[in-house]
C-alpha positions as CSV (number, residue, x, y, z in Angstrom):
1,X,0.0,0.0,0.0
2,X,1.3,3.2,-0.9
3,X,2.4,5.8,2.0
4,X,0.5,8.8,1.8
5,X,-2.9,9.7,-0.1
6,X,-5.6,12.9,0.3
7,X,-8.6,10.4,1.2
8,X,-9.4,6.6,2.2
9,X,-12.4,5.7,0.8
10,X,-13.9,1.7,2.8
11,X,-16.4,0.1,1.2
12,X,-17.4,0.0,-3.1
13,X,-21.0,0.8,-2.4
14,X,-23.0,3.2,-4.9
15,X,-22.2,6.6,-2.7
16,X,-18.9,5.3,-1.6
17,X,-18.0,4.9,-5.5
18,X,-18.9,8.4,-6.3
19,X,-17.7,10.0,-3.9
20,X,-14.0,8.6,-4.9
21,X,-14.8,9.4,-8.4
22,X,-15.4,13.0,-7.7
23,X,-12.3,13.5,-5.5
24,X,-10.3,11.8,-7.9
25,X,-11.4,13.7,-11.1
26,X,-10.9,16.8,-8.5
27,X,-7.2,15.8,-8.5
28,X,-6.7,14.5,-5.3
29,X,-5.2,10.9,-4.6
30,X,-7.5,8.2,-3.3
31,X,-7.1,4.6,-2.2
32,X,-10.3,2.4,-2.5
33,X,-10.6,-0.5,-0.6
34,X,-13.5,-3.3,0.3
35,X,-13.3,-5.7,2.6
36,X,-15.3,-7.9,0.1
37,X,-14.0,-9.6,-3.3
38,X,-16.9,-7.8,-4.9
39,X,-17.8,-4.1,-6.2
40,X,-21.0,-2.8,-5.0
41,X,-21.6,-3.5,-1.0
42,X,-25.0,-2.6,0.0
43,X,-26.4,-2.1,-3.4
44,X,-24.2,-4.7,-5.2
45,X,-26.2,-7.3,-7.9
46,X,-26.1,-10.8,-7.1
47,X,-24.9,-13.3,-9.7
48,X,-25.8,-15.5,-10.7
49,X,-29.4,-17.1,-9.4
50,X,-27.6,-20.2,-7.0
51,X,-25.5,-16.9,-5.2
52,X,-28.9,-15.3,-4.3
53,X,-30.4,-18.7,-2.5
54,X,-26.9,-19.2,-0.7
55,X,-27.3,-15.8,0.8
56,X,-31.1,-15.6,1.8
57,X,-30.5,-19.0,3.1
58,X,-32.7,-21.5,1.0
59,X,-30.9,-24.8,1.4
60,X,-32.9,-25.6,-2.5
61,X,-31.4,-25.2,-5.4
62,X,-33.2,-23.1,-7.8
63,X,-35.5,-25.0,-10.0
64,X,-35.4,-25.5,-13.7
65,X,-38.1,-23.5,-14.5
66,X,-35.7,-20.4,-13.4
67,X,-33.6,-21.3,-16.4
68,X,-30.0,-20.5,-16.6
69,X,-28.4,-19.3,-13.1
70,X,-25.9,-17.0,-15.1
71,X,-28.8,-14.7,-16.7
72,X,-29.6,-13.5,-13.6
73,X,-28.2,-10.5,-12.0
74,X,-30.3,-9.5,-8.9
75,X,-30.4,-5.9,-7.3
76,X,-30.1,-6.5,-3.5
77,X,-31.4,-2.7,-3.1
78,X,-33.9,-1.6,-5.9
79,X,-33.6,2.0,-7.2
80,X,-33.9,3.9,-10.7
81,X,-32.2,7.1,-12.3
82,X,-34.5,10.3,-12.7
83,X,-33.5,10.8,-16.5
84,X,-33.5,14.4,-16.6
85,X,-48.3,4.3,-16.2
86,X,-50.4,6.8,-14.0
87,X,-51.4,8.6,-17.5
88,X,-55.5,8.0,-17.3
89,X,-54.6,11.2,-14.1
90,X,-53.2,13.7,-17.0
91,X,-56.6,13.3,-18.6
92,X,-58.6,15.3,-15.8
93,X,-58.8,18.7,-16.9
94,X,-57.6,20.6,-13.0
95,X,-54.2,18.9,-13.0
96,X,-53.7,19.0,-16.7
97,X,-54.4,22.6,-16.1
98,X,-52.0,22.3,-12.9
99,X,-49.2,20.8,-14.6
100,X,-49.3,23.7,-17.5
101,X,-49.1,25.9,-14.4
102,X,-45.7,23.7,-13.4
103,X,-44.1,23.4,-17.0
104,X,-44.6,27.7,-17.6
105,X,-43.3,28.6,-14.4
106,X,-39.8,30.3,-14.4
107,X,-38.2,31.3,-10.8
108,X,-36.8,34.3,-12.5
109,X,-40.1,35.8,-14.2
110,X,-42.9,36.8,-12.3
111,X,-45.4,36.2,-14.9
112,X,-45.2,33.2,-14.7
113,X,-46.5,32.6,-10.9
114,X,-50.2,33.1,-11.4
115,X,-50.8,34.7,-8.2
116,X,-48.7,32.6,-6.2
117,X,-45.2,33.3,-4.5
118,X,-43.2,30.5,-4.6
119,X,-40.8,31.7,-1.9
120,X,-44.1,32.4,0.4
121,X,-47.3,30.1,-0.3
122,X,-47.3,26.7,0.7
123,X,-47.8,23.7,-1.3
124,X,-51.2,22.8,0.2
125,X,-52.7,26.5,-1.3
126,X,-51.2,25.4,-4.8
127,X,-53.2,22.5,-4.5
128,X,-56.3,23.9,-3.7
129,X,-55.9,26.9,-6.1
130,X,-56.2,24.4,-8.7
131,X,-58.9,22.3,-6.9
132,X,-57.0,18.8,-6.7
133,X,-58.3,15.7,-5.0
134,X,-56.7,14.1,-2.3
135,X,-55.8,10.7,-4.4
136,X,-54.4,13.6,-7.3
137,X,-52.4,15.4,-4.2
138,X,-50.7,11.5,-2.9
139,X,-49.4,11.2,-6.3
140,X,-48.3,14.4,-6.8
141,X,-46.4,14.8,-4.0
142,X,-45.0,11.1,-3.7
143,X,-45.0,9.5,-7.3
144,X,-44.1,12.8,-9.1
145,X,-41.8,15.1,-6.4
146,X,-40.9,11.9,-4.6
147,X,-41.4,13.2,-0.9
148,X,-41.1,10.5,1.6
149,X,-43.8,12.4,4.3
150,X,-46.6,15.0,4.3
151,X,-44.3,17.7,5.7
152,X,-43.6,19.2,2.5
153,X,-47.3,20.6,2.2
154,X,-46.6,23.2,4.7
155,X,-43.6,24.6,3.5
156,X,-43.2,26.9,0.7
157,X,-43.9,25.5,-2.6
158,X,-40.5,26.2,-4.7
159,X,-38.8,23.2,-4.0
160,X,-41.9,21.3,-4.9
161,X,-42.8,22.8,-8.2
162,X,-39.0,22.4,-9.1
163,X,-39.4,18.8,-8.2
164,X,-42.3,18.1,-10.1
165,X,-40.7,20.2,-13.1
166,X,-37.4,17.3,-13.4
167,X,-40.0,14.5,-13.2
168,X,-41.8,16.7,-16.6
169,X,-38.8,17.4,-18.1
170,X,-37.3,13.8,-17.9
171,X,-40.6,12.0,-18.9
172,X,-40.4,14.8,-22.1
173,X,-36.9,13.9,-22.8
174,X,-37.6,9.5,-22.8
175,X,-41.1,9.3,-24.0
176,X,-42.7,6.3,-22.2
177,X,-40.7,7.0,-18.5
178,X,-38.7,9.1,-16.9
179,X,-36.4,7.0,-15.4
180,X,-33.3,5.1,-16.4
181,X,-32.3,1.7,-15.5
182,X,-28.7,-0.1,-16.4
183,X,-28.2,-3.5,-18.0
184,X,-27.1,-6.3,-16.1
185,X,-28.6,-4.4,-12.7
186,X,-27.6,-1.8,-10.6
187,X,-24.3,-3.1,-9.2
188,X,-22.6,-1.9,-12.6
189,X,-23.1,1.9,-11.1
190,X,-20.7,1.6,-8.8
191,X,-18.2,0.0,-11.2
192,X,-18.8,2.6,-13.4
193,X,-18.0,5.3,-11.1
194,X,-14.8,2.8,-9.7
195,X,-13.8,3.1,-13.7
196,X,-14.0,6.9,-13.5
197,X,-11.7,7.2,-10.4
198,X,-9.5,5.0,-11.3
199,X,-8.7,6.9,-14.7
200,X,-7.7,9.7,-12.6
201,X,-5.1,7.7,-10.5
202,X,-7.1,6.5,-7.9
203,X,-6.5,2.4,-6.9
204,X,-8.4,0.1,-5.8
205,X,-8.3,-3.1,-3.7
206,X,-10.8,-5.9,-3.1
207,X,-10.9,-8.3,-0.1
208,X,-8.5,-6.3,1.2
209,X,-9.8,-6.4,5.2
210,X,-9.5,-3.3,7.1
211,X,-8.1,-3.9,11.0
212,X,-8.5,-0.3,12.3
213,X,-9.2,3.3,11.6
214,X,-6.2,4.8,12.8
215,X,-7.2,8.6,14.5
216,X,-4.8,11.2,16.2
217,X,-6.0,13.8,18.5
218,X,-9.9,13.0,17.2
219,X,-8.6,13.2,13.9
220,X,-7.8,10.5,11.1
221,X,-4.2,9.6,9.9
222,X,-5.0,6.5,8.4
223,X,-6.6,3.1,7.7
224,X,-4.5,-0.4,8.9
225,X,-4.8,-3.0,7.0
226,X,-2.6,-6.6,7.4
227,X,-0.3,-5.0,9.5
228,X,0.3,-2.1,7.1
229,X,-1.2,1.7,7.8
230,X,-2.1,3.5,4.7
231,X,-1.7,7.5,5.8
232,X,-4.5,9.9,4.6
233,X,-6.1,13.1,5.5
234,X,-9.8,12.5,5.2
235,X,-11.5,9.0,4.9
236,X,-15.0,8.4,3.5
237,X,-16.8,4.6,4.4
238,X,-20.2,3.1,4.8
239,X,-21.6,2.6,7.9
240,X,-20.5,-1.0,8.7
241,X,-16.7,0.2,8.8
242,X,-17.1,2.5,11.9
243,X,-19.8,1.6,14.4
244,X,-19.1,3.4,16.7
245,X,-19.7,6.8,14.6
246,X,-23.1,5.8,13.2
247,X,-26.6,5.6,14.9
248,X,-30.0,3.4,14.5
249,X,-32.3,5.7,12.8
250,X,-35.2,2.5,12.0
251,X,-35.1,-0.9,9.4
252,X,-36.0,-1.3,5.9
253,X,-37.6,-4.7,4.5
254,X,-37.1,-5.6,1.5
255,X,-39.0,-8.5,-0.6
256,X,-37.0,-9.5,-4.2
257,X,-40.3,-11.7,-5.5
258,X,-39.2,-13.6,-9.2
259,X,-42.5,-13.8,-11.7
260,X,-43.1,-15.5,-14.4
261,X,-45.8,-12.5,-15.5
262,X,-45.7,-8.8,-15.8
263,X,-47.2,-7.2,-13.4
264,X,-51.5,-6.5,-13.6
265,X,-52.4,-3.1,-14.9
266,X,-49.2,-2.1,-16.3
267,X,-50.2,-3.0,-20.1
268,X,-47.7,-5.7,-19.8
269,X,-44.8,-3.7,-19.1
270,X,-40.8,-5.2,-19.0
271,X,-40.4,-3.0,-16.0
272,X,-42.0,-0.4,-14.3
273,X,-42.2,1.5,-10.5
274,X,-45.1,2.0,-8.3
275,X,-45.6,3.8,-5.1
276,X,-48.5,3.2,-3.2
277,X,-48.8,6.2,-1.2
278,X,-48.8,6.0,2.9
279,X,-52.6,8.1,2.9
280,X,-53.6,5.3,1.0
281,X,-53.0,2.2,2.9
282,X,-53.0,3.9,6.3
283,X,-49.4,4.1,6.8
284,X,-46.5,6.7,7.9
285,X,-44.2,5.7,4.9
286,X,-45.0,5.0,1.1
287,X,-44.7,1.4,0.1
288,X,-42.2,0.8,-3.5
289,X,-42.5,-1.3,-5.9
290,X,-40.0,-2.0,-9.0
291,X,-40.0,-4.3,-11.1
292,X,-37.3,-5.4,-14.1
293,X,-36.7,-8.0,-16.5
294,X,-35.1,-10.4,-19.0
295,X,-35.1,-7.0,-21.4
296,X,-32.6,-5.5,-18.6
297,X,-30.1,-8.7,-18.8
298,X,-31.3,-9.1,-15.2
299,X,-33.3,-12.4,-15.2
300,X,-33.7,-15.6,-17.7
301,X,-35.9,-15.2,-20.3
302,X,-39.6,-14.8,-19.6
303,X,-38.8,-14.2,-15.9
304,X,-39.1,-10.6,-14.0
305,X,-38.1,-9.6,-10.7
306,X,-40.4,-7.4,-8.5
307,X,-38.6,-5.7,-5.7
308,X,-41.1,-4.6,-2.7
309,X,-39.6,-2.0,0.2
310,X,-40.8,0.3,2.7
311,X,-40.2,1.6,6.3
312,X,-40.4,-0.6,8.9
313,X,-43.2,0.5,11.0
314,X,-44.6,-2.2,13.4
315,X,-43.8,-5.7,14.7
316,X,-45.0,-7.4,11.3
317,X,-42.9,-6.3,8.8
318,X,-44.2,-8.7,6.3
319,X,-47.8,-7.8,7.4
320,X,-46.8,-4.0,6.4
321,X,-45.7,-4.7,2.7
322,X,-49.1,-7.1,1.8
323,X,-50.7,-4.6,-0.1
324,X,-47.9,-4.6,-2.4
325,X,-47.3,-8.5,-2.5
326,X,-51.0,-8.8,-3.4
327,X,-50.5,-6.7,-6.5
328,X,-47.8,-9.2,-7.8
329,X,-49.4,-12.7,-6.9
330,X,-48.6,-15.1,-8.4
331,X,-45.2,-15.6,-7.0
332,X,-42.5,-18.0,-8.0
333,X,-40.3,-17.0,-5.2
334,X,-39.6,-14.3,-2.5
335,X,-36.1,-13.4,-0.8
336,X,-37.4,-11.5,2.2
337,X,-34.4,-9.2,4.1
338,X,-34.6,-6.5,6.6
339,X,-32.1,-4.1,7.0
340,X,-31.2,-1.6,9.9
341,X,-31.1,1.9,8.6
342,X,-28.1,3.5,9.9
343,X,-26.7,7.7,10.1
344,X,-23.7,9.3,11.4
345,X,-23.7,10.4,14.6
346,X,-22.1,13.4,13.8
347,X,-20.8,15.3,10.6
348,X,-17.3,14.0,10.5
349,X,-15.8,17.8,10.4
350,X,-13.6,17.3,13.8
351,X,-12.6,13.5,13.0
352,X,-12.2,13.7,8.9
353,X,-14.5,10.4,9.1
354,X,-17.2,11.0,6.5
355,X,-19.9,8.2,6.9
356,X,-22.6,7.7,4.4
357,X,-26.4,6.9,5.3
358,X,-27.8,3.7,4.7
359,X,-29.9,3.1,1.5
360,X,-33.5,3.6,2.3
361,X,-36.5,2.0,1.5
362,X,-37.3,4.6,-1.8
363,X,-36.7,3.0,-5.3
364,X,-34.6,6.2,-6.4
365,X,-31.5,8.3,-6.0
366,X,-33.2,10.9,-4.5
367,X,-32.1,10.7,-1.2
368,X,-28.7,9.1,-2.4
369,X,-27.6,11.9,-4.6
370,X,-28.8,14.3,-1.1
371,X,-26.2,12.3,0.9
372,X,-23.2,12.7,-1.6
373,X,-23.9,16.4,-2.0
374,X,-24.4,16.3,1.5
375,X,-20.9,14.8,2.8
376,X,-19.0,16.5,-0.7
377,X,-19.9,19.8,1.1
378,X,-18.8,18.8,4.8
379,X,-15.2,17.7,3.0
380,X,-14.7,20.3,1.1
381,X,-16.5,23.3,2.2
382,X,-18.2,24.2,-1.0
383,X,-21.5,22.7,-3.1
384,X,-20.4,20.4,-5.6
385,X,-20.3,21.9,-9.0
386,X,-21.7,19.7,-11.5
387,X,-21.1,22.1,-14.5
388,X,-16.8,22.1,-12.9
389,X,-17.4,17.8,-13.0
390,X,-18.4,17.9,-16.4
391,X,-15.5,20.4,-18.1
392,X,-13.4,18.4,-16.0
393,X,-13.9,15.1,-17.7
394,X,-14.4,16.8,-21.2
395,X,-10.9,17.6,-20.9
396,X,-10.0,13.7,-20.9
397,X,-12.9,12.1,-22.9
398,X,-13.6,15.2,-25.3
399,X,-17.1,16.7,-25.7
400,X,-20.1,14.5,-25.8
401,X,-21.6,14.6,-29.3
402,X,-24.6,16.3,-29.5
């Protein structure tokens, strides 16, 4: 292990691998190491089929009818890309009218607010200025601006509207969705973003264990590992590498269910999210559903996997995510997991220990992308500039063709 670098990054997970990918392209010198032979952690994909049995548990081997174990590359944490089918609402006239409203308005021209003052009026008056419905106000706020509670209603409505405007302008720029989904599953993100950093000099080492988190004063100098210390001046990890610095914040479950059919009411769709809304089933948190397929290189052919997760709410965490299984009946099989979601106890600024969150129950990068902006700012004291990212790179790979 070489001496000296700017950051120690533990753990290949999806925010880990960013995270060294932007410090790297940012010119300082990383060293990226996993405990495990495999890229991805948390939110690696699980190849092929016989892996996924070992690890829930299932003494059985997977039955023929799952066809080929290698054609299957399972997401253990299910989330899409917003990419810069609930169309029967668009038809009814008050929220066609309210989604005019969203795709005119402009922050920097008055004239375009209709009476309201986005830095003043709360989301519930937007609402009711254009006369929505409750069941139109749940999928608004959860399906279209992604919030996870109710809160949002009360506060003032800019952040909203420009939420709801990336949903628009992503579904205009892809047609049928506006989300993005890689081939062969999710665990090629990270490996991706691994490729990135290491173009810019940053190495990496898998199965490489880690024996202690060597601190200072309160402060990091450096990571141990088989009786050599690597020295560094910040360190980024996951939550498993240092817990003593993280906190119990609640559990996720998780239910990876393999079909044989699409899923009802989706017009026989390869893949497709739902979100059943908390007001709707009498909950505190939405319940997610996402579902891929064959077309993804991510199961054998004819088969899809449906990925149910929530918030762990109650003493029946199985009970809690019904509503969702009944939707996808019948069912070949079910891997059922329930995680702990973990935070950092504090922000990392004294130590230099940067700890990321644990991925929650939502099947996107919403909150994801929050906690690498998030933790980008605590190291660096300064909001990450994707427009600095991007002429950064274009100096090594050239300008994207247009």
């Amino acid at each position: 292990m070489d001496e000296e670098y700017d950051v120690i990054v533990l753990g290949t997970g999806l925010t880990e691998c960013i995270l060294s990918g932007i410090m790297s392209v940012n010119g300082k010198k990383v060293l990226h190491m996993d405990r495990n032979p495999y890229y991805g952690g948390e939110s690696s994909s699980i190849t092929p089929l016989e892996e996924l049995y070992k690890r829930f548990g299932l003494n059985d081997s997977p039955p023929e009818s799952m066809g080929r174990g290698r054609d299957w590359n399972v997401d253990l944490i299910p989330k899409f890309l917003m990419a810069n089918d609930l169309m029967g609402m668009f038809e009814k006239r008050r929220f066609r009218k309210f989604l005019v409203f969203i795709a005119n308005f402009d922050d920097n021209d008055p004239k375009t607010f209709e009476g309201v003052d986005p830095k003043v009026t709360t989301m519930r008056d937007v609402y009711k200025k254009f006369d929505l419905g409750q069941d139109v106000i749940d999928f608004t706020g959860h399906a279209l601006a992604l919030y996870r509670t109710d809160d949002y209603l009360d506060q003032a409505c800019l952040e909203s509207i420009n939420r709801i405007k990336l949903y628009s302008e992503s579904l205009a720029r892809y047609g049928k969705s506006p989300y993005l989904y890689p081939l062969y599953g999710l665990g090629e993100l990270p490996q991706g973003f691994a490729r990135l950093s290491a173009i810019y000099g940053g190495t990496y080492m898998l199965n490489k264990p880690v024996e202690e988190i060597v601190t200072e004063n309160g402060r990091v100098v450096g990571v141990k590992s088989e009786g050599e210390i690597a020295r560094c001046k910040q360190l980024i990890c996951d939550p498993s590498y240092v817990p003593d610095r993280v906190r119990k914040v609640g559990q996720v479950i998780r239910v990876i269910c393999v079909l044989s059919h699409p899923i009802k009411n989706t017009n026989d769709s390869n893949s497709c999210q739902i979100i059943i809304p908390q007001n709707q089933v009498n909950r505190n948190s939405d319940i997610y559903v996402c579902m891929i397929s064959y077309a993804h290189n991510v199961a054998a052919q004819g088969k899809y996997i449906a990925i149910v997760s929530t918030t762990v709410e109650t003493s029946n965490p199985e009970g809690e995510i019904e509503p969702a299984l009944e939707l996808l009946e019948p069912i070949d099989q079910k891997f059922v997991a329930i995680s702990d979601l973990y935070e950092p106890s504090d922000d990392g600024t004294e130590s230099q220990i940067f700890s990321s969150r644990a991925y929650d129950a939502t099947t996107h990068f919403e909150t994801t992308c929050n906690d690498i902006k998030d933790i980008y700012k605590r190291m660096t004291g300064s909001d990450f500039d994707f427009e600095n990212m991007k002429r950064k790179q274009n100096d090594v790979f050239g300008e994207d063709e247009q």
